[in-house]
N, C-alpha and C positions, 0 to 999 in steps of 0.2 A: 504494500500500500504506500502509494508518495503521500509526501511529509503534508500536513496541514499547512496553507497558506494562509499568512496576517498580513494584514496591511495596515502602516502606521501612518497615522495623519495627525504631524508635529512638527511646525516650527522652528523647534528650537533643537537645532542638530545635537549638542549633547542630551537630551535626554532622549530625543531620537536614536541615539547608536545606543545610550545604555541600555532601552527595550529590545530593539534589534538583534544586541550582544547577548542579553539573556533568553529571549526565544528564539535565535539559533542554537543556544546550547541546548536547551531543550528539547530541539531534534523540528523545531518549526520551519517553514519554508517563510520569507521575508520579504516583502515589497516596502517601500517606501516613497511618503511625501511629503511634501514642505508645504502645499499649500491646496484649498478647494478644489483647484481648477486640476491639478494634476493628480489630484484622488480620481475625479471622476476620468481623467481621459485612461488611469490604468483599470478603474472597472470596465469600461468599453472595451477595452482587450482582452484583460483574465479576470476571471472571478474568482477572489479570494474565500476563504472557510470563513474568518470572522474580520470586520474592522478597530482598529483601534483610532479614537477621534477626539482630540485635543478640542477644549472649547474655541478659545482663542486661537482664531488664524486670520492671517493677513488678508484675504480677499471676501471671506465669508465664515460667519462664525460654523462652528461644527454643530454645534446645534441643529442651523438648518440644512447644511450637508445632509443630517442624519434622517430630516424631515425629507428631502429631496429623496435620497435612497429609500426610504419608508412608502412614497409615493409611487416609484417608478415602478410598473409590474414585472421586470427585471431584475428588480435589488431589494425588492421589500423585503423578501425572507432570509438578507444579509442578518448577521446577529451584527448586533453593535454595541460596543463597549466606550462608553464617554469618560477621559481623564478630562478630568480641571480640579483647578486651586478653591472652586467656589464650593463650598463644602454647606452651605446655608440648605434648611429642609425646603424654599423655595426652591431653589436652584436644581434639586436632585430630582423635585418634581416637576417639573419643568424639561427636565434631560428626558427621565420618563416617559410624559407623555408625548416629547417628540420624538418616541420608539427608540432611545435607547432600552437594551437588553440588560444593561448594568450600568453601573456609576462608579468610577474611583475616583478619591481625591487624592490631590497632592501634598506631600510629599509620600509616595509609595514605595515596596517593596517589591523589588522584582518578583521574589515570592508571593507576596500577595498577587499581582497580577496575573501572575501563571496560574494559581488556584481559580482566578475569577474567570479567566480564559478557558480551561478544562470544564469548569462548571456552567459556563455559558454554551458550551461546542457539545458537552453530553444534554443537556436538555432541549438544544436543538438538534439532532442527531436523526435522519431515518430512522425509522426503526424498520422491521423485516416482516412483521405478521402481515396477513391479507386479511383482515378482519374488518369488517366495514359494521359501523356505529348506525343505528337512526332511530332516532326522538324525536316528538313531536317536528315531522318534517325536515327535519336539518339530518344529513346524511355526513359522516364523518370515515372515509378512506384511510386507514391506518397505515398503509405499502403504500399510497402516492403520499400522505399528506395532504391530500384532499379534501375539501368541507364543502358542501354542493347541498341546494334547496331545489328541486325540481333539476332541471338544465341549466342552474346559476351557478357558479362558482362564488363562495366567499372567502374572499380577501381577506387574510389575519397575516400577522408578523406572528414571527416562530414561538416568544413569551405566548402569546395569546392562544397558540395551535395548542402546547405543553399544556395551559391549563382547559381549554374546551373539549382537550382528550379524557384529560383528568375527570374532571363533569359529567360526561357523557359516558364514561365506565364506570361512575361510581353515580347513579342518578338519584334523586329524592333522599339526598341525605345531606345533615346540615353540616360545613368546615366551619371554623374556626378559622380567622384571620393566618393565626400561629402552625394550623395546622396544612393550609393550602403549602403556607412557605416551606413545611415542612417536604409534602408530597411533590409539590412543585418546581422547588428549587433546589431541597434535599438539605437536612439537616446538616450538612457541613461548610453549610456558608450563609454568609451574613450577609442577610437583606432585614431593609427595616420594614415592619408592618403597613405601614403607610404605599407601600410599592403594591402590597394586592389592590388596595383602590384605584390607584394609576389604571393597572391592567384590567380590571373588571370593568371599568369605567369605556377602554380601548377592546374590548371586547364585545361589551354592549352595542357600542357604536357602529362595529362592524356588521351585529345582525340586524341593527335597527332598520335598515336599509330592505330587508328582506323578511320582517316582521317579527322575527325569532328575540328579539331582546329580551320578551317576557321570558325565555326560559332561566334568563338567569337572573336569579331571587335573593332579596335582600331579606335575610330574615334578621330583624332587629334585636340588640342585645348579643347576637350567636354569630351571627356568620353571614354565609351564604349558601344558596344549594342549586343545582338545575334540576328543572322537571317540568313537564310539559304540564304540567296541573297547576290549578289558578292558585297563585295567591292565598 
């Protein structure tokens, strides 16, 4: 199997090559860029496993890079990984909902980022069954990754796929904030609870379009659950 490809979108050449430096020892394949404009022209080429996207960059913040990727039906299902110094619970929410996959601040640890990378790239991962999902009209392909309403396809980022698999194999029963991140993200990494709202919220949105939002339920005090049953 060839190596996992990153793509770094950073500015600032030293800490550019210190990422670089430790996920090639890690056994990662490397791309890099200094700036918006030459992230996107190396996606138009090759397509990386995950990106890695600095807030701050000189022609366009990476923020909307990440919005940009998230829109295009080409790169949506990029995982993306946002560094910056802004570490404020605005700011993380904000990276968030504009489809970042995770958040690091700075000053990091190569280790830490390699743990947040591994746990980004296993939760978006193919999986291999051919088991096809369907509730209440929404039809979920486990082998393509597929989520289709009649002859529609719906459009999720790969956060949102993870957990509307989750949902839809465990249906009419209530999580716990604590305990999605657990199934979800998996207990050996650190997400703050505020991040299952982001994604619920980005998940809603995407069936709202196709009627399906009611399936997923706010039950107050506890959690949330899906189920094609009212309220």
């Amino acid at each position: 199997m060839s190596a996992r490809q990153i793509l770094i979108v950073e500015d600032e050449r030293p800490i550019r090559e210190m990422i670089a430096f430790a996920l090639k020892r890690a056994g990662y394949g490397v791309q890099e860029a200094a700036d918006c404009r030459s992230a996107r022209l190396m996606l138009a080429d090759q397509r990386p496993d995950l990106l890695l996207v600095d807030w701050m960059l000189p022609d366009m913040s990476g923020l909307e890079l990440t919005r940009l990727i998230k829109r295009d039906r080409d790169t949506r299902e990029l995982p993306v990984i946002m560094l910056t110094a802004r570490a404020g619970e605005a700011d993380k929410v904000a990276g968030l909902e504009g489809g970042a996959d995770d958040y690091v601040t700075k000053p990091f640890s190569p280790r830490e980022l390699l743990a947040r990378i591994q746990a980004v790239l296993r939760r978006t991962s193919t999986g291999t069954t051919d088991e096809t999902i369907s509730i209440g009209g929404l039809d979920l392909d486990k082998a393509s990754h597929r989520v289709s309403t009649g002859e529609r396809t719906v459009a999720l980022g790969p956060t949102e796929y993870r957990m509307l698999e989750f949902f839809m194999t465990h249906p009419d029963r209530v999580y716990t904030r604590e305990q999605l991140l657990d199934r979800v993200w998996g207990g050996n990494v650190y997400v703050e609870e505020r991040t299952i709202d982001v994604h619920i919220r980005r998940l809603r949105k995407a069936l709202e379009e196709f009627g399906h939002d009611r399936l997923v339920q706010t039950v107050r005090g506890a959690g949330y659950r899906f189920s094609a049953r009212e309220e």
